[in-house]
N, C-alpha and C positions, 0 to 999 in steps of 0.2 A: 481418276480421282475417287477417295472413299467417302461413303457414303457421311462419316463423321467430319469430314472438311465441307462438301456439299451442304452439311444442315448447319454449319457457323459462318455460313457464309450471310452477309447482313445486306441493307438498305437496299432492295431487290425494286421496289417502285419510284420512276424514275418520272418528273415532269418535265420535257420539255418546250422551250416556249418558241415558238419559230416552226415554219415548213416549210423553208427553203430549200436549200441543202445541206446546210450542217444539220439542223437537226431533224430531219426523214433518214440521212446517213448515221446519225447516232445513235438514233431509234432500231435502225435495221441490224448493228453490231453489240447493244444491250440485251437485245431478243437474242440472237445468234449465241451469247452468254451466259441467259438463262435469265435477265432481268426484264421486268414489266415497265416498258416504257408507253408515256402517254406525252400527244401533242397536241398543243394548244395554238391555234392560229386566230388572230385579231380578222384577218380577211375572212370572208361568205363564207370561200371555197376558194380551191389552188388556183395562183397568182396566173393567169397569160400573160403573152407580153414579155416585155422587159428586153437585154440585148444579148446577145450572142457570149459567151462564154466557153471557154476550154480549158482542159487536160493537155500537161506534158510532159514523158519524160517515164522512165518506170514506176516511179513512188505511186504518180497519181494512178497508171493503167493498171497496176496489180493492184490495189482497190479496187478497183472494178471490175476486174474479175475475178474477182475473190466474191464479191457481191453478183456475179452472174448476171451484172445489168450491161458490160460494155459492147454485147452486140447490138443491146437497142439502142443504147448512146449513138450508136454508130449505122446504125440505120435512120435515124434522126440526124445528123450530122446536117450541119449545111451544106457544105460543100463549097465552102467561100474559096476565091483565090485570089488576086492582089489585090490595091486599094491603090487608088490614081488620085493625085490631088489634081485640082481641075482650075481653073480661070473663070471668070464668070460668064464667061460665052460656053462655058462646059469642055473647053480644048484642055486633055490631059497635060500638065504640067512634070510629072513625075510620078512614079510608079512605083510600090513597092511590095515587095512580094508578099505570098500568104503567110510563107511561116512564120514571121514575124508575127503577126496577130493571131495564126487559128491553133497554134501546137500540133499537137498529134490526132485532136479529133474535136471538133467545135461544135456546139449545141445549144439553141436558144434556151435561155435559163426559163423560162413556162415550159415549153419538151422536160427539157431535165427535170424540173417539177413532178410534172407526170410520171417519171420514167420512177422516180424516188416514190413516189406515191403508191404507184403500183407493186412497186417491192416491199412496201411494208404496210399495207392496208390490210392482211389479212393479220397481223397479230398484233399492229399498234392503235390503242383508241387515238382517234382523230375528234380534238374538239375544236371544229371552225367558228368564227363569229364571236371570239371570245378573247379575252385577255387578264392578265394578272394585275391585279390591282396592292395587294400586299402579301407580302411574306414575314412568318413570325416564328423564329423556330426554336426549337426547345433539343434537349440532349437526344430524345427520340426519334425528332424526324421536323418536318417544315409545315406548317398549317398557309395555305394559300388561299386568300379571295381572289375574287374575280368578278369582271366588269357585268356579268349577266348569270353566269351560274352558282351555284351553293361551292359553300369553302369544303376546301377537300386539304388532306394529308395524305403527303408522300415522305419518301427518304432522301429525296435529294431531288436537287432542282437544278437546272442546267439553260443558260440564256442561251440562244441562237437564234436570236430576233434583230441581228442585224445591226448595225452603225446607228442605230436612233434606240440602243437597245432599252425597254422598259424593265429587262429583269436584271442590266447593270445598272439603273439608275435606282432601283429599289432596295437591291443589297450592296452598291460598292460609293454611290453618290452622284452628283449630279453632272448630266453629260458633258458639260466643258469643262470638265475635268482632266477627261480624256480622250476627246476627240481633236482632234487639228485639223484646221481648216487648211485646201488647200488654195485657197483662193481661186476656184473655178466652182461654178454649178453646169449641171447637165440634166438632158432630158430626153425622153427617148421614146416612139410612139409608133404603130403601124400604119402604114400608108398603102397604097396602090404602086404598082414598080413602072410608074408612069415613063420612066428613063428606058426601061427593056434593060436593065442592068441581068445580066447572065454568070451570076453566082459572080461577081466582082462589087466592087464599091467605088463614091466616087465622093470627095470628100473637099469642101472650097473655104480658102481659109483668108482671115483679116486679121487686123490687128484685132485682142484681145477676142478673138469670136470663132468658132469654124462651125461649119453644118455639113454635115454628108449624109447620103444614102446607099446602103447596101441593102441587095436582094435578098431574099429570104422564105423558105418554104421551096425550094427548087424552082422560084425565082415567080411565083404567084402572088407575092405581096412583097413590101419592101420596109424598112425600117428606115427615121429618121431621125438621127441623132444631131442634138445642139450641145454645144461647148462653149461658157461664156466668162470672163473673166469677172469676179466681184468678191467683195466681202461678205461677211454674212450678213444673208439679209434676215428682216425680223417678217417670216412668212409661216403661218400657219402649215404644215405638210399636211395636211387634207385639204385643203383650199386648194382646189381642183382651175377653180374659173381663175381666182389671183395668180395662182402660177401660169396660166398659160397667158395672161395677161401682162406679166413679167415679160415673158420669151417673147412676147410680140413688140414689145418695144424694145428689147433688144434688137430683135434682128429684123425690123421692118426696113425696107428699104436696103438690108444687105448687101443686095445680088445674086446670082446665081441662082437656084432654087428658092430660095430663103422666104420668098411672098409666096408662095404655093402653097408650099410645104403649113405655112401656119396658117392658109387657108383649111388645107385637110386636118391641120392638129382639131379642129373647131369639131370634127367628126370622125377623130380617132375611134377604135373600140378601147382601145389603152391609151394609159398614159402618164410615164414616169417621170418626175419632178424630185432632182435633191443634190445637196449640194456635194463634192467630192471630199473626202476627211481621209484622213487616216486615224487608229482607234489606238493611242500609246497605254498601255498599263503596267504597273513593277510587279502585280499579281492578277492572277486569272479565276482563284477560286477565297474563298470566304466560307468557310463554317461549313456549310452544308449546301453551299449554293459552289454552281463554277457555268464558268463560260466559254463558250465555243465560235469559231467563227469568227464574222466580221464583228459581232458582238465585245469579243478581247483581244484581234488582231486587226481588221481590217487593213490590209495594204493598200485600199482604195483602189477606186474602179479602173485606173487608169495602167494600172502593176500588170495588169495580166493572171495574177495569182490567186483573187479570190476566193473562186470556187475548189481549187486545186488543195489551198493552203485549210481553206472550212470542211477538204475529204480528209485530208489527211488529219485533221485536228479529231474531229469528229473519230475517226476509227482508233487514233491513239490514246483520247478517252476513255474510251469503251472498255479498250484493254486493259488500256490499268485499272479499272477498277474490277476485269473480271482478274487481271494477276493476282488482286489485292482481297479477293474475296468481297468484295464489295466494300473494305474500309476504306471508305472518304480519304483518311487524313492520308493514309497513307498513298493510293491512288490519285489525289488530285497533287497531291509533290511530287509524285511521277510526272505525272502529264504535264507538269510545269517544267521538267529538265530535261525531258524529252524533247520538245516542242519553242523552248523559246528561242536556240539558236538561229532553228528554221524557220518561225515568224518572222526574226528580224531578217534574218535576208529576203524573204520574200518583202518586205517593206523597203527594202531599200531599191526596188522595180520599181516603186512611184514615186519617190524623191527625184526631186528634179522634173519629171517626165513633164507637168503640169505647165510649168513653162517652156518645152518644147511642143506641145501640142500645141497649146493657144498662146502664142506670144503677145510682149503687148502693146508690140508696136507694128506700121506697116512694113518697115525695114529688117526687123527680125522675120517675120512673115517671108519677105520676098527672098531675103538668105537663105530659110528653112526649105522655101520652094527649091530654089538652085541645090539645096547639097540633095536634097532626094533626089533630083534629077539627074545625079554625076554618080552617088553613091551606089549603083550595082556595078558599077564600074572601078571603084573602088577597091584596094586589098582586103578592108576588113569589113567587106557589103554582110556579110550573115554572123559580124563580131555580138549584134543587139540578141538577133535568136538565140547565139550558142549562149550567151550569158542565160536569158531565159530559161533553157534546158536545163543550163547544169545550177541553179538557184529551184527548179522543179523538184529536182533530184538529189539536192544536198541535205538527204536526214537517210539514215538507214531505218527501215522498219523495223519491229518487233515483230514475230514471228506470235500472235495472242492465238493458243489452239482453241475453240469454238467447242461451247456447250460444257466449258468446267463449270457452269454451279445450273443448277435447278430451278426451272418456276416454281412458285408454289403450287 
């Protein structure tokens, strides 16, 4: 490219708000483009914790290696392999294979954090402990406050702060707008692998409720996941003590694990609290603002696709605005025609699923028990994965060649 395309190339400083994964992954492919991208995170420092996450399929692996992080994805891997739902004496009840849950390579989302972290710490400013409070933008670019440091201007600004996002609720309106409840919350915390579970899980379910544990870290600590059926409740999400106050009266007296387990929540090092949504919107970008992630797609935690759906979002982004030389308008309509087909079918992996996880009766329950127990035996036992793969892999990439425009 000539040097005279190079210098009309525009909106080169990018804020992003999130450090998850979509936006460390967005950050790492506006550098690789020649734009200055900067991240804002509300947390200290990078999130631990959290649950197990995966890739699958080629969309999401050639990202990955395109970005030169899938050998440590993959050395981090868990290495999970089926999941037994259990009885409350812990006698496995039905068994179901890994690939159903783990894709092509599974990785606790604090790992992937890290892994993201360390691919773009040497050219993305990282501002932890911080958040956006207003955005006001004019034909030149976006003037941003925030919750503790001095307002700054950039050229564009990009939410990837997640299903609670503060930078859709600033530029697009306010979150029930657009989020859909799906009548389940979840929680999710590290424990001791007090069971000896050996890279499997074991998962005990009731009407309206299930709790499991699987191992994790090559089988040195354990994770313990709740599923509970409700509305929305009216819960502060930093109320730490109220929420796990919640879960204990849900699931006291459960069975199976269920009183232990919220004995160790009391002295988690983590601990995640929130309800399950999915994130509908007719548009992803606004003026000078756009969003990425579960911030303008969320499929909800229960699809499988999250992470997958916020890499692939995040790199098709990037692209288009280096195809576009950096114009907005033109690159964020890209990325909206690119990308909606394949959010909605990754969305359509959590529809429904919410009532087959947690039913909400004992009778559904004890059905759900029975057909996992028949179903590897079954003609179409690996029909739920192969759907899984080919909703992975249903978008063609764009081929964005790397380093068409210049930092300043």
């Amino acid at each position: 490219m000539n040097d005279a395309t190079n210098n009309a190339t525009t909106n080169r400083s990018v804020l992003i708000s999130g450090a998850s994964v979509a936006g460390p992954v967005l950050a790492y492919w506006l550098h690789r483009h020649g734009f200055t991208p900067t991240i804002v995170e509300r947390a200290p420092a990078l999130r631990d914790g959290g649950y197990a996450v995966d890739f699958r399929g080629e969309a999401h692996l050639s990202i990955l290696r395109r970005m030169g992080i899938l050998g440590d994805i993959e050395r981090a891997r868990t290495g999970m392999g089926s999941m037994s739902y259990v009885n409350s004496a812990g006698k496995p009840l039905a068994t179901l294979p890994a690939d159903l849950f783990a894709g092509d390579v599974e990785i606790l989302r604090g790992d992937l954090a890290r892994v993201l972290y360390d691919a773009t710490k040497e050219h993305t400013e990282y501002v932890f402990g911080d958040s956006i409070t207003s955005l006001s933008e004019d034909a030149d670019g976006v003037t941003v406050t925030f919750e503790r440091g001095a307002p700054r201007r950039f050229d564009l600004v990009v939410g990837a702060d997640g299903l609670h996002s503060t930078t859709r609720r600033l530029a697009f309106g306010p979150e029930e707008d657009y989020v859909r409840h799906l009548g389940l919350y979840c929680a999710i915390f590290t424990t001791a692998n007090h069971l000896g579970l050996d890279h499997i899980g074991h998962a005990y379910r009731t009407a309206n409720r299930l709790v499991a544990m699987y191992s994790a870290r090559h089988n040195t600590e354990a994770k313990a996941v709740f599923y509970f059926g409700s509305p929305i409740l009216d819960l502060d999400r930093r109320d730490v003590a109220r929420q796990q106050a919640v879960l204990a009266e849900q699931f006291a007296g459960n069975g199976w694990q269920s009183d232990r387990l919220l004995r160790d929540m009391r002295l988690a090092p983590d601990f995640y609290f929130d309800s399950v949504g999915q994130v509908r919107m007719d548009a992803w970008t606004r003026g000078r603002v756009a969003l990425v992630g579960d911030a303008a797609y969320c499929p909800s935690s229960l699809s499988g696709m999250g992470s997958g759906l916020a890499l692939v979002g995040a790199y098709v982004l990037a692209g288009e605005l280096a195809a576009a030389h950096g114009d907005h308008r033109v690159a964020f309509a890209a990325y909206e025609r690119e990308m909606r087909a394949y959010a909605e079918g990754c969305q359509k992996m959590g529809d429904g699923v919410a009532k087959l996880m947690v039913p909400g009766s004992r009778f559904l329950a004890s059905v759900l028990n029975r057909y996992y127990k028949v179903m590897p035996y079954l003609p179409g036992k690996n029909m739920a994965a192969k759907i899984a793969r080919k909703t992975a892999e249903n978008i063609t990439l764009r081929d964005y060649p790397v380093n068409s425009v210049r930092s300043r």
